[in-house]
N, C-alpha and C positions, 0 to 999 in steps of 0.2 A: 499354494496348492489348494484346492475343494478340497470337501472332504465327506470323508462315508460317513452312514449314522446319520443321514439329516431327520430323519422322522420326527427327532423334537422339535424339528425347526421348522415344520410343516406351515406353521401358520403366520409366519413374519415372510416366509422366505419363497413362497410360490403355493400351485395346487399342485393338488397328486391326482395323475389320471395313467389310466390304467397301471398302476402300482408303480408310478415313478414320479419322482417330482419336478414340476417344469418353472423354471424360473425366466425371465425376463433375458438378465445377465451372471454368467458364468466367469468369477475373477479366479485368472490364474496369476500364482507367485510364490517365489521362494519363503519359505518359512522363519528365514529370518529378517522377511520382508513383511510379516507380519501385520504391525503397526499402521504400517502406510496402507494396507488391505483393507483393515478396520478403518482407517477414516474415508478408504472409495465408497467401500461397501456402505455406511451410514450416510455420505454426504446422497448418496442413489436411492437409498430408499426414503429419505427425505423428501426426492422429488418422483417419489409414486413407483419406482420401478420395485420389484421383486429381486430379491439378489441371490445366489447361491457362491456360499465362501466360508469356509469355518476354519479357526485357528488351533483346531484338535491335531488337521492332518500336517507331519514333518515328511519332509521330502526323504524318499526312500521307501516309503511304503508302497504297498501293490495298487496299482494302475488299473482298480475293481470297474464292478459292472455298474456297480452307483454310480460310482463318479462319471462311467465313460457315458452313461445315459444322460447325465443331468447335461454334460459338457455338449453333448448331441441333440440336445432338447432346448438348449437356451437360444433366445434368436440373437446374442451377443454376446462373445465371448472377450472379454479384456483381459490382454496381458501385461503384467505390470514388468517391465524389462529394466534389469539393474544387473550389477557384476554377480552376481549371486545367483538370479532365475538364469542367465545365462547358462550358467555353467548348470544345469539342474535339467537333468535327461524328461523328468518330467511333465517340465515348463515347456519344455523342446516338443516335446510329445500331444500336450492341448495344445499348441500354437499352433503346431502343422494339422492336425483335424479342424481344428475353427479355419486356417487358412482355405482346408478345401471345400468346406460350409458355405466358404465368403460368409462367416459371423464374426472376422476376426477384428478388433479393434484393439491395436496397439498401446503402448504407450511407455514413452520412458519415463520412467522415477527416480533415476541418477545416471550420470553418463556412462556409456556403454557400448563396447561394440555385440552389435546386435549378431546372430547366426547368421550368416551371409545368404541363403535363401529368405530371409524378413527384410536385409538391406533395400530392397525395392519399394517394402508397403509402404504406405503411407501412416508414418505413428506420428503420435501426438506428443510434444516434449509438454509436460509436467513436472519435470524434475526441480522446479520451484515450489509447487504450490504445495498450500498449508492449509488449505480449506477453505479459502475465501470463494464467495458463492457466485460472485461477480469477477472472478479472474476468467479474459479473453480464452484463455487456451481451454481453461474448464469447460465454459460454454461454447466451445466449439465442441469439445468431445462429448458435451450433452447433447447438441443439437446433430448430432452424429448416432449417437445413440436410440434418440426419438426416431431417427429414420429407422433404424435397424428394428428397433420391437414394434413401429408403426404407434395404433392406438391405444396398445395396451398399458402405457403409461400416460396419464392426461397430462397434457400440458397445465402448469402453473406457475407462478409467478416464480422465476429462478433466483433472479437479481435483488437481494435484502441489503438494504441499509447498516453500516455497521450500528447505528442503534437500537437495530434486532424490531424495527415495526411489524406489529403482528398483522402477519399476512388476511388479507382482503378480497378474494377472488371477485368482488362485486365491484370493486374499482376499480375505473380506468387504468392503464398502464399505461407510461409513456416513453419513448427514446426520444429525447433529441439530438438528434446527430449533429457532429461539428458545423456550423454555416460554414459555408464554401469561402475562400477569398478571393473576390473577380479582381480585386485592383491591380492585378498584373502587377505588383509591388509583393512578393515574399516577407518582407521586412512588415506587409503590415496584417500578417498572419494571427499579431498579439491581440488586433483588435478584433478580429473577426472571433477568434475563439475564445476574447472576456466575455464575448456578446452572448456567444454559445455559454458561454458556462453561465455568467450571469440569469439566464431563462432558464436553466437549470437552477439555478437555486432559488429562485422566487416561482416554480410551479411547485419545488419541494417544500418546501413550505404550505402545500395544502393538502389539506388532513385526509381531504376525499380522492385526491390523485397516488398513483403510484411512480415514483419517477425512476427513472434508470439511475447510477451514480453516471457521475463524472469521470471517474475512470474508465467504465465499460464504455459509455457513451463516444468517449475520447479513442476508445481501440479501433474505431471503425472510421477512423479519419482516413480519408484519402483512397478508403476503397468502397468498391459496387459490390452489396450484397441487397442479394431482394430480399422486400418488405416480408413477405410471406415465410422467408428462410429465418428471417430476425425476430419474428413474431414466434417462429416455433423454437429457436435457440435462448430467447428467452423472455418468453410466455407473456408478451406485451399485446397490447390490443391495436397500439395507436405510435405513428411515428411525427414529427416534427422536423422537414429538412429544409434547407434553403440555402439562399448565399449572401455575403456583402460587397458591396463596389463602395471603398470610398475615395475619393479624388479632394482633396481639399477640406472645403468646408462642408460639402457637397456628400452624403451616402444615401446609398441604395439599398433596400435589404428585402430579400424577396423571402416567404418565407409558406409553406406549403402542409396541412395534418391530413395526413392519408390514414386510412382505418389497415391498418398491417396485413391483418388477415383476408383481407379482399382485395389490397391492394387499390383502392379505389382513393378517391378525393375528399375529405369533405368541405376543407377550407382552403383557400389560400387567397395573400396579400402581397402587390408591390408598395415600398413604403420609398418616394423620392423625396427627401427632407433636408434642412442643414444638420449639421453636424451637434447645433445645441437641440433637438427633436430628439436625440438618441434616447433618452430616457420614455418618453411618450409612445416611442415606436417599442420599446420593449413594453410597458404597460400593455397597448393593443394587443401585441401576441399573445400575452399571456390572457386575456379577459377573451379574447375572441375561442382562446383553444377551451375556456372554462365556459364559455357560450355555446359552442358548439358538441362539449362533451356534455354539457349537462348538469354539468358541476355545482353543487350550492356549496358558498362558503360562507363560514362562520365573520360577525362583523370583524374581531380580529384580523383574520386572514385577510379582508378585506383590506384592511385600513396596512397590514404588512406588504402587500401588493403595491402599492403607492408611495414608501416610502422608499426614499434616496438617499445614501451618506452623503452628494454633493449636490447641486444643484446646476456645477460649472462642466461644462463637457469637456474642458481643457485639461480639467482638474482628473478628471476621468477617464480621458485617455491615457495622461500619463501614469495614472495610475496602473491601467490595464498593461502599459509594458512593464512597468517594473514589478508587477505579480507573475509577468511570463518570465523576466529573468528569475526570479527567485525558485522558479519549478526545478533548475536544474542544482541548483543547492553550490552554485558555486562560488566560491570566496573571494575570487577574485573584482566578480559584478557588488559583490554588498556596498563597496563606497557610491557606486554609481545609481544601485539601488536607493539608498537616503537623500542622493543629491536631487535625483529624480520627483521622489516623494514630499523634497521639500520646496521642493519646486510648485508642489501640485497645495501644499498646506498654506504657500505663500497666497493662490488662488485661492483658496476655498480655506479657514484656520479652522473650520467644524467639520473637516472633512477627517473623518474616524479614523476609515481606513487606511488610508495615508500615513497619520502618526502612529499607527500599529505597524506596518512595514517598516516605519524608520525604526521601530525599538528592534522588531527582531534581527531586522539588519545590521544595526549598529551592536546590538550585544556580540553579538555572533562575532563580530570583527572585531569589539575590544576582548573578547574572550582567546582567543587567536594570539591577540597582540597586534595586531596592524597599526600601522604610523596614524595616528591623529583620532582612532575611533575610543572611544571612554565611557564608561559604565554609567555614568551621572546623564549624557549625552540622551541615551538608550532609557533611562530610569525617566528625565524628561518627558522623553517620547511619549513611552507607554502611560506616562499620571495624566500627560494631555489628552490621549484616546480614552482614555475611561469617563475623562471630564467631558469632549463635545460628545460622546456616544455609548452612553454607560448602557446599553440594551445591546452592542455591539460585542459578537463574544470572542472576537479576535483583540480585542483590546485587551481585556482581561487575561487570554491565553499572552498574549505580549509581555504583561505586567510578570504572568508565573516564570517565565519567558528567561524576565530579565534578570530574576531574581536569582533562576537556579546558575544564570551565566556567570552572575557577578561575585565579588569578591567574598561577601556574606552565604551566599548558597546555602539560605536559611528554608530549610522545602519544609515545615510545618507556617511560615509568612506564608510560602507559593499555594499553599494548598486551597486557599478560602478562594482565589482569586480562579486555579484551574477550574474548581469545583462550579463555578459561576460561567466559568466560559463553557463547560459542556453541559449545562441545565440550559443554558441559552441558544447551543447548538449541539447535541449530540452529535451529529457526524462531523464536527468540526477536525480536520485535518492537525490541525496547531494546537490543540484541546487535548486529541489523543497523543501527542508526543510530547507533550510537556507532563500529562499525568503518567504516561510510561517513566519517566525520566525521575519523577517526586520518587515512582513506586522502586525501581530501581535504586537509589541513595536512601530509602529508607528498606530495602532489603522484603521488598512484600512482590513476590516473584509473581503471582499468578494474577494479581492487578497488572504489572506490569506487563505479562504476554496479551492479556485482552484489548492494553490501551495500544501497543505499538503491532497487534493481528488488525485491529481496527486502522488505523492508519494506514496500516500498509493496502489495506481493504478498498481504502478511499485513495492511495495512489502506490497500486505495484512497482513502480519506477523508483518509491523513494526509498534508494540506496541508506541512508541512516535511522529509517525504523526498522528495516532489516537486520541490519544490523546490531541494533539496541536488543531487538529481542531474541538473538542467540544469545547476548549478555545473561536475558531473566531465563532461558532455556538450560543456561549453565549453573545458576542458581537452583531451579527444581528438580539439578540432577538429569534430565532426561535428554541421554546423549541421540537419541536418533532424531526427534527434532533441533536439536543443536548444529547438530552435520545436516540437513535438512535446510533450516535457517541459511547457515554458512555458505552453502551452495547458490544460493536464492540472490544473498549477499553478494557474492562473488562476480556472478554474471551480472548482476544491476553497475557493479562498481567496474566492470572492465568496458560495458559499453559505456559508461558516463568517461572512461579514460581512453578508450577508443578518437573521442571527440576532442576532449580535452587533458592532456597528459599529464600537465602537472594538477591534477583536482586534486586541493588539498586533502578535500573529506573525503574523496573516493577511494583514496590512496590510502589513505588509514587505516579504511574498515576491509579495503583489501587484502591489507595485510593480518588483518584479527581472522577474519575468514581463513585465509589462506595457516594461519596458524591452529585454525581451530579444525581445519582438515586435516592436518600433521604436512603438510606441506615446507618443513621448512626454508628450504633450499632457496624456491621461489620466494617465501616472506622474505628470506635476507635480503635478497637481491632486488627486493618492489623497496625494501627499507633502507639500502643503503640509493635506489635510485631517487624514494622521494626526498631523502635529506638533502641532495643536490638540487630537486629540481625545486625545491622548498625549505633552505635553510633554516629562515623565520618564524613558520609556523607553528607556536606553542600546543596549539592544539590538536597538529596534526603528531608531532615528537609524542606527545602525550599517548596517543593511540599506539602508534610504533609501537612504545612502549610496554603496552599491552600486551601487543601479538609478541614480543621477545617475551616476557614472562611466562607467557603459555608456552612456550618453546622450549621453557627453561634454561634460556640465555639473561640468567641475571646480572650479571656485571654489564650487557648493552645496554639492559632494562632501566638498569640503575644511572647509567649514563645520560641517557634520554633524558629522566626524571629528576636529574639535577639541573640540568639546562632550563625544564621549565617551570622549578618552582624560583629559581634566582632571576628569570627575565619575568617573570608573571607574580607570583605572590600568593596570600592565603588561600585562597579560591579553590586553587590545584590539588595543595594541602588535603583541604576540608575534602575533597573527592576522591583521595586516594585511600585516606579513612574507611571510605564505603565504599570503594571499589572492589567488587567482589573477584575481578579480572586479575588483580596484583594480589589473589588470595595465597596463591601461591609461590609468591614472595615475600609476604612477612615478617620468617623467623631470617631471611636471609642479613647476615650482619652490617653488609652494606646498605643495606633497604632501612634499615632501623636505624644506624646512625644518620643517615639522608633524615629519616621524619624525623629525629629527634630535632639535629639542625634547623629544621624548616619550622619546628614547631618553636625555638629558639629566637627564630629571626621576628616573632609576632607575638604580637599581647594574647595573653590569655582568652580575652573576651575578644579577640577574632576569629579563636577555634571552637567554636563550639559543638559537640556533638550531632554528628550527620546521621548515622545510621542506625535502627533503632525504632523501635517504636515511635 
């Protein structure tokens, strides 16, 4: 709910004219919706708006002349809709005056049936987000927003890098939207959008550009929004679109820099080459858009422009499928993933990239337990990527990678190596989730939610940093981000099982979710389905495991956790030491005799101290 008394707040939160005060946007919500209020309110005035919202007023107090002024004065009124403002006469009461304003702009924060006169409007589901500045849904209800208060907030730059670049209003901005795939071949989807991502990350790479992520960029696949609308939703100057045709050996890549907010031309290229030209034809894009914007780049930059992990386009394609299967994190693809990559190292043995996808891949599936993948395997991989590509900072996240996977799960070794992969890439995806994970087993919560908010920042879809970071939201105590998290979690992991049912890892953190909402009914029933549909998986029992402990079904807890320290070994061990998730199994007597055994079955100097400073 607003709230009366705003006179202190005169000067952060609008003007006062004729003895009232007029804000931007008016947030309505239950009072013990609080929390999530404060981070609208601060993520808005961030981006220049005025806000009126104060967390003095509790629902039940009188529906004053203040509040009904400012609620009639604001040219937007949001209401944040959960089971709580639902029910709150109040909530009910600014929603229907902003409905008859048309100021009203919706929005859910948890699911909920709405009052059935709002079933109609059009609200915005948010009931994910966490604050990330570049999440889809956000920026649409920004760019909804901007319509609504017009000029009075200027447009800037919306979209921040999770390495927090400080913002630049004097440099260009750019989107580059997905390239199209003309090959009338779906299947070769993976190439057209490495190509996209790839000009993404080598225009990011310059100091003087601003570039969209890859996640935002990637939300606007496959649909027609004008240039002019994209520009005001988030605060770009400059967009990049085109498409790819390729047939053979044979591609075509047309590729078009329109100035956003005039919607006009100012470059474009058809590029008809072989398939070994692919490298040259990205080069040109990127020099022609740094030619045309104006751009000076540092000789550095210069000389990062030009350089290639391969030199083989063969090596390069297959590359680019086996990074599109890895987006969807499923366990099943991993062996085909390394067969893939070493297929591509057999062409190219200096090829980085490649021996970095073979470690994570291979960890990840001897972590699991899978028939024939091995930690030495994975440990190979990774010491080979550091050696042909040591400026490569997915090699080194590899190596932290491997380490935390492996038997040792030594995270002060992993540490020098993460630390190296994100000096060399800040917004490196594999970078943030492996130092989430160090901070996590070493119990340091609030590094933890930064490294795995940042990941998820750089890709909303990825179901296991979601995940992880309701883990460190449960460590600082703070239950409404936790349930927050958990929700966020849940929908990521029911559409990755939507697709694919038995996903091992989607299945797990489903069930931690699902446990962490107090759902148990459902955890059982996702937990006795995925033992079936996944008898084998060590790492997914492991998880089960979890969400039963939160549950307080320790004796299933305990069951789980014996199956996978007797198929698995130290590794598990050393994790459940610092698992803060089985904190509440502990003293339990079967839980104790379990680690003792476990600690029984292994040399002394293969347990070493996880958690901890």
């Amino acid at each position: 709910m607003a709230s009366t008394g705003p006179e202190a707040r005169d000067t952060l939160f609008g003007d006062r004219a004729g003895g009232r005060l007029i804000s931007d946007i008016f947030i309505s919500y239950s009072s013990e919706d609080q929390a999530v209020a404060k981070r609208y309110a601060e993520a808005l005035e961030g981006l220049g708006f005025s806000v009126w919202w104060d967390a003095a007023l509790r629902s039940g107090e009188a529906f004053d002349e203040a509040i009904e002024a400012a609620l009639r004065a604001a040219k937007a009124v949001i209401v944040l809709w959960s089971p709580r403002s639902v029910g709150s006469r109040w909530v009910r009461a600014e929603a229907t005056i902003a409905d008859r304003n048309k100021t009203l702009a919706p929005v859910i924060i948890e699911p909920c049936e709405r009052p059935i006169i709002f079933e109609l409007s059009h609200t915005a589901d948010l009931s994910h987000w966490q604050g990330a500045p570049d999440d889809p849904a956000w920026l649409s209800l920004v760019a909804e927003l901007r319509r609504f208060v017009g000029v009075r907030a200027a447009p800037r730059a919306a979209v921040a890098t999770p390495s927090a670049r400080p913002a630049d209003d004097s440099r260009p901005s750019i989107l580059v939207l997905p390239l199209v795939n003309m090959s009338g071949d779906p299947e070769q989807e993976y190439f057209s959008d490495g190509v996209s991502e790839d000009i993404i990350t080598d225009l990011g790479q310059l100091s003087a550009l601003s570039v969209v992520s890859r996640a935002t960029a990637f939300s606007y696949k496959g649909k027609t929004v004008a240039p002019g609308q994209l520009a005001v939703a988030l605060g770009i100057s400059h967009i990049l679109e085109g498409s790819v045709r390729k047939s053979g050996s044979r591609v075509r890549i047309t590729a078009q820099l329109l100035d956003a907010r005039r919607d006009t031309q100012i470059w474009a290229e058809r590029f008809d080459r072989t398939l070994d030209d692919i490298f040259a034809i990205q080069d040109e894009i990127s020099r022609a858009i740094v030619g045309a914007l104006k751009v000076k780049l540092a000789p550095a930059e210069k000389q990062r422009l030009e350089q290639r992990q391969t030199a083989s386009a063969e090596a390069y394609e297959l590359y680019l499928l086996a990074r599109q299967f890895s987006r969807t994190g499923s366990e099943r693809l991993k062996p085909l993933i390394v067969r893939i990559c070493e297929r591509a190292v057999s062409l190219d043995p200096g090829f980085g990239q490649a021996w970095a996808h073979i470690a994570f891949a291979e960890a990840e599936a001897a972590q699991r337990g899978a028939p024939g993948a091995t930690h030495e395997r994975a440990l190979n991989a990774a010491t080979r990527a550091i050696e042909v590509a040591p400026a490569l900072a997915d090699a080194h996240a590899a190596m932290a990678d491997v380490i935390i996977r492996g038997p040792g799960i030594d995270l002060a070794e992993a540490e020098p190596f993460i630390e190296t992969a994100l000096r060399l890439d800040p917004d490196g995806f594999d970078g943030h989730m492996c130092a989430g994970c160090i901070s996590v087993g070493l119990r340091r919560w609030e590094p933890a939610v930064r490294h795995f908010e940042a990941a998820i920042a750089l890709d909303p879809n990825a179901y296991r940093a979601a995940g992880m970071v309701s883990q460190a939201y449960l460590g600082l105590g703070e239950r409404e981000n936790l349930l927050a998290s958990a929700r966020r979690t849940l929908a990521c992991c029911e559409r990755l099982l939507a697709v694919e049912p038995d996903h091992g890892g989607a299945l797990g953190f489903l069930v931690t979710a699902l446990a962490d909402l107090g759902e148990g009914e459902r955890a059982r029933e996702w937990t006795r389905r995925a033992m079936l549909f996944d008898p084998d998986n060590a790492r997914l029992h492991y998880n089960l495991a979890c969400g039963m402990a939160e549950l307080g079904d320790f004796d299933a807890s305990c069951e789980l956790l014996e199956g996978v320290i007797d198929r698995v070994g130290a590794g598990y061990l050393r994790w459940m030491e610092a698992d803060n998730s089985l904190d509440s199994i502990r003293d339990y007597p079967r839980f104790i005799a379990l680690m003792a055994r476990g600690a029984a079955r292994f040399a002394p100097a293969d347990l070493p101290r996880v958690a901890g400073g």
